[in-house]
C-alpha positions in Angstrom: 117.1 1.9 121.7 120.1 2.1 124.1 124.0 0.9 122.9 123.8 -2.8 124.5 119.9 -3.3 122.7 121.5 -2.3 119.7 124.4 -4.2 119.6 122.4 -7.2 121.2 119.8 -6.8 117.8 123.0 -6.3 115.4 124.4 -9.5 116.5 120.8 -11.3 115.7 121.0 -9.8 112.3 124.2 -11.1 111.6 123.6 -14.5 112.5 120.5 -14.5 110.8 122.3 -13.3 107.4 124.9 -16.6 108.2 122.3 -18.9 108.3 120.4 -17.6 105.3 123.7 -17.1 103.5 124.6 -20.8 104.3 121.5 -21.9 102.8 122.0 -20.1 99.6 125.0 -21.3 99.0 124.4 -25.0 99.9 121.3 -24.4 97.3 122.9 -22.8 94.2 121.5 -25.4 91.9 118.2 -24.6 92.0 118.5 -20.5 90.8 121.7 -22.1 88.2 119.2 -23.6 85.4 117.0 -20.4 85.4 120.2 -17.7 85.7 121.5 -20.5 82.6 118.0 -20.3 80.4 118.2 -16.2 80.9 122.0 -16.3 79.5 121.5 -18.5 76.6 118.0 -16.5 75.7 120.4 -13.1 76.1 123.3 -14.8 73.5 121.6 -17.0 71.5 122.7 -17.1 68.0 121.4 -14.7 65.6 120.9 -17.4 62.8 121.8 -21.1 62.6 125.8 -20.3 61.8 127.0 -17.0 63.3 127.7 -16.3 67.2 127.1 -12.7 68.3 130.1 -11.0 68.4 131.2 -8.7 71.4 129.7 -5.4 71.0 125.9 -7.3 69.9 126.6 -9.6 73.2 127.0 -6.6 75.4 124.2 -4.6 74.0 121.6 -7.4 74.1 122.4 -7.7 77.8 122.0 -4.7 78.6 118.9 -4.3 76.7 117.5 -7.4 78.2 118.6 -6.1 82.3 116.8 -2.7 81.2 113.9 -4.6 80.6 113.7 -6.4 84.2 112.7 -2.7 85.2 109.3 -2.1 86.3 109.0 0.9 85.4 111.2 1.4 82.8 111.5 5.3 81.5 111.2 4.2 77.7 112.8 8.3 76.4 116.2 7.9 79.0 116.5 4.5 78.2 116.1 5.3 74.7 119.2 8.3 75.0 121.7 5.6 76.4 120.7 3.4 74.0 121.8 5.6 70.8 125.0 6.3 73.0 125.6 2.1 73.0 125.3 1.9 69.6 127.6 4.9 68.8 130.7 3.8 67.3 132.9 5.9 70.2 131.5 2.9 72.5 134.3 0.2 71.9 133.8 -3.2 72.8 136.9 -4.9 71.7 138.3 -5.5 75.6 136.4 -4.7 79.0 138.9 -2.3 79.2 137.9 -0.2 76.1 134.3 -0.5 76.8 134.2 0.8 80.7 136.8 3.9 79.2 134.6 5.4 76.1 131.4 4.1 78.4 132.3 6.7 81.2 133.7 9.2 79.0 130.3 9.0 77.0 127.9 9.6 79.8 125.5 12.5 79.2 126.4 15.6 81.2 123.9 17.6 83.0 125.3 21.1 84.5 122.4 22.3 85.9 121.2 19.4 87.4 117.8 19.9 85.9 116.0 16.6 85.7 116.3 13.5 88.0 117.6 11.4 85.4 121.0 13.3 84.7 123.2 14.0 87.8 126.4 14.2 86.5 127.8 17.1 86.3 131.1 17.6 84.1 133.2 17.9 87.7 131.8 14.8 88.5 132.1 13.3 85.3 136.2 14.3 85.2 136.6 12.5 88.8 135.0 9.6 87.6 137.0 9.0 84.7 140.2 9.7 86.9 139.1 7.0 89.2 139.1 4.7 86.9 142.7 4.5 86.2 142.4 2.8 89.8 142.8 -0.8 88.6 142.3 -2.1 92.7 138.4 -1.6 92.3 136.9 -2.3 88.8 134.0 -3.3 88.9 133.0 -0.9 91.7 133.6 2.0 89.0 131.6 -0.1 86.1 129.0 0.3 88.5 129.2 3.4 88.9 129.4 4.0 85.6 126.6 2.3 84.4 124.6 3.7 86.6 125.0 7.7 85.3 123.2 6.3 82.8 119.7 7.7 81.8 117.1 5.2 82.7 119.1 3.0 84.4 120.3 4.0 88.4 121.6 1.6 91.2 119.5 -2.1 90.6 119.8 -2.1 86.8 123.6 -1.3 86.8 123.9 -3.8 89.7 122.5 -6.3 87.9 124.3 -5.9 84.8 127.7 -5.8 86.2 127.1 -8.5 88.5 125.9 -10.5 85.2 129.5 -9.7 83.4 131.1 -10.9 86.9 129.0 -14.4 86.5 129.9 -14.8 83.1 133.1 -14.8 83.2 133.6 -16.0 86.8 131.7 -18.7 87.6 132.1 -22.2 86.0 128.3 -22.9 85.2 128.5 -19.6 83.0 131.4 -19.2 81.5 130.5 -20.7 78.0 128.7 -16.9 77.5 132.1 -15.0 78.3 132.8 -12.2 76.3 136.3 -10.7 77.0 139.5 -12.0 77.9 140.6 -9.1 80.5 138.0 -8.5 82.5 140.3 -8.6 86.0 139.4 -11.1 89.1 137.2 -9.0 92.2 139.2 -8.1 94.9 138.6 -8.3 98.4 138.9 -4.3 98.6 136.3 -4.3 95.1 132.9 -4.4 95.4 129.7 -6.2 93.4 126.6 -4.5 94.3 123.2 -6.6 95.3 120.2 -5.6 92.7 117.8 -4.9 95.6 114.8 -4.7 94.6 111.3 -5.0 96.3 111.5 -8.9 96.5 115.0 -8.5 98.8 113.5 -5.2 100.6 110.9 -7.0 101.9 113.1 -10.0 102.7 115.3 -7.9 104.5 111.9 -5.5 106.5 110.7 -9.1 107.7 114.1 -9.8 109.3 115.0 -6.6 110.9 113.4 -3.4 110.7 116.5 -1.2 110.5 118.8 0.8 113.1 118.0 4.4 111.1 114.4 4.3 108.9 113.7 2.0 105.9 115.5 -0.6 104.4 116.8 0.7 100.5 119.5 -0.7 98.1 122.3 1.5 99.6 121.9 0.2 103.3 121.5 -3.6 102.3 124.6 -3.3 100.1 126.3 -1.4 103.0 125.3 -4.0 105.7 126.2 -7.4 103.1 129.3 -5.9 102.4 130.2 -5.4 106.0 130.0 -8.6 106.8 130.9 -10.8 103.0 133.7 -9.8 100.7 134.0 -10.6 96.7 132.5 -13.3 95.0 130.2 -13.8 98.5 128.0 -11.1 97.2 127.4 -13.4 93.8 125.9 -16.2 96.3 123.6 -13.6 97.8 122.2 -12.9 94.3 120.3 -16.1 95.1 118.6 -14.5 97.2 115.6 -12.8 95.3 114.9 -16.4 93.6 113.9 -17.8 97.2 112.2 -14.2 97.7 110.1 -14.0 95.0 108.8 -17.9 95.3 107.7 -17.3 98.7 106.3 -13.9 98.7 102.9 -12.9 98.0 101.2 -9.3 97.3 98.6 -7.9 99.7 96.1 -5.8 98.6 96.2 -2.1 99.7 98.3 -3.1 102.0 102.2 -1.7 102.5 103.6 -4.9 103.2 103.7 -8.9 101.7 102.6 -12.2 103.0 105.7 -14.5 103.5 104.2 -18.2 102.2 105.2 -20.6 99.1 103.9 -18.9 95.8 103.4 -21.6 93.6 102.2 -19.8 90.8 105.4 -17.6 90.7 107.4 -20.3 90.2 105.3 -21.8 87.5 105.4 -18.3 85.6 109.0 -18.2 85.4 110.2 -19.8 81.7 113.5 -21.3 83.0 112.5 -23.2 85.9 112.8 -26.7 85.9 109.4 -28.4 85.4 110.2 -31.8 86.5 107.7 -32.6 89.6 110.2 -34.4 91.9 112.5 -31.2 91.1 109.4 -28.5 91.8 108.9 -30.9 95.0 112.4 -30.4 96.5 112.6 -26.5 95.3 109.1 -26.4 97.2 110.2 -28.1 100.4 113.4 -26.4 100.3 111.1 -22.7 99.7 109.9 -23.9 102.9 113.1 -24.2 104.9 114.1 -20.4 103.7 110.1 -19.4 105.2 111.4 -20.5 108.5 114.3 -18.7 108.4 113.3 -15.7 107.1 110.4 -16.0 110.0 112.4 -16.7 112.9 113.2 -14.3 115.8 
């Protein structure tokens, strides 16, 4: 491909991600009530009287993200879960908990498994970088993610749950801390991309420089859409996974309404002239999705 065919095709791409971001965002409504049934399942109370405090708010939810893994590795998730529940982990203030969280992550010298990559050099820049108050949530990423069993979706997700919870109106009932600082322009959130949004992304464009991965999506959104743009985005694999379908032994997915997705989900609305709008709309993303 010469300069001006690639330029002309990264010009298509970014008109396409406008269109498809404008019809997220003029179609929140629809992912709110089941992003609002996963929150309240996440903090509900533990008995009729007592709201969970910080530190059982924090855990459940990442307990409940770790979960959304399909494959989850059951022994490294089970090694950051003893470290969450060690009383070195403080959960008093965002603040607290991001400190003790990256000074707690497991070390791994000699870079022996795949799980642990963080080496005590690494670990001691990390930990510097965080006294960097211009990109928070970039390092609780990046923190999360040194984590055994967990790696770049699952941290994604979690941190871009503690950004909705305490930044967007429809969520804020489930906030747990009072310091957790706005996203800058110059801070990033990171996309969970998963298959869903890989494939979403493979039907669009096939990429300048070989597959389509969580790294290059996040790289080419946050070219083009700053801050809380990237929360709108997140509404993304909702439309994705309603309108995709699995192929047999094949490498790729069928791009059509999945009506049986949508009914599997517990915290989608159920009302029939609702499911009748979400379907029609489903259709409107198909075509965008589609077009060339």
């Amino acid at each position: 491909m010469n300069e001006e065919d690639e330029s002309l095709k990264e010009s298509e791409m970014k008109e396409k991600l406008e269109k498809i971001f404008n019809f997220l965002n003029e179609n929140r409504e629809y992912n709110k009530e089941i992003q609002s049934d996963f929150f309240s399942s996440v903090f509900k109370k533990n008995n009729s009287t007592n709201a969970p405090g910080k530190k059982e708010k924090v855990i459940s939810l990442l307990y409940w993200v770790a979960e959304t893994q399909s494959q989850g590795k059951i022994d490294k998730l089970s090694e950051s879960y003893q470290i969450f529940h060690d009383p070195t982990i403080k959960y008093d203030t965002c603040s607290n908990f991001c400190d003790t969280l990256a000074r707690a992550i497991p070390v791994d010298d000699s870079n022996a498994t795949k799980y642990l990559k963080m080496t005590k050099k690494r670990k001691d820049k990390h930990i510097k970088a965080l006294k960097d108050n211009t990109k928070p949530f970039s390092h609780f990423f990046n923190t999360t993610k040194n984590y055994p069993g967990f790696g770049d979706k699952t941290a994604a997700l979690f941190v871009k749950m503690i950004y909705q919870i305490h930044f967007v109106d429809w969520y804020k009932e489930y906030k747990i801390w009072d310091d957790v600082e706005k996203l800058a322009n110059e801070d990033m959130l990171y996309l969970p991309v998963d298959t869903v949004i890989i494939e979403i992304f493979k039907k669009m464009s096939p990429p300048t420089d070989g597959s389509w991965n969580f790294k290059k999506i996040n790289t080419k959104l946050n070219e083009l859409y700053q801050g809380s743009e990237i929360e709108i985005w997140d509404d993304l694999w909702f439309w994705g996974y309603i309108t995709q379908k699995v192929v047999k032994n094949q490498d790729h997915r069928d791009f059509e309404l999945n009506i049986a997705k949508y009914w599997v989900m517990k915290g989608s609305n159920k009302d029939q002239s609702t499911i009748e709008d979400i379907f029609n709309k489903a259709n409107e993303f198909l075509k965008l999705i589609k077009e060339k």
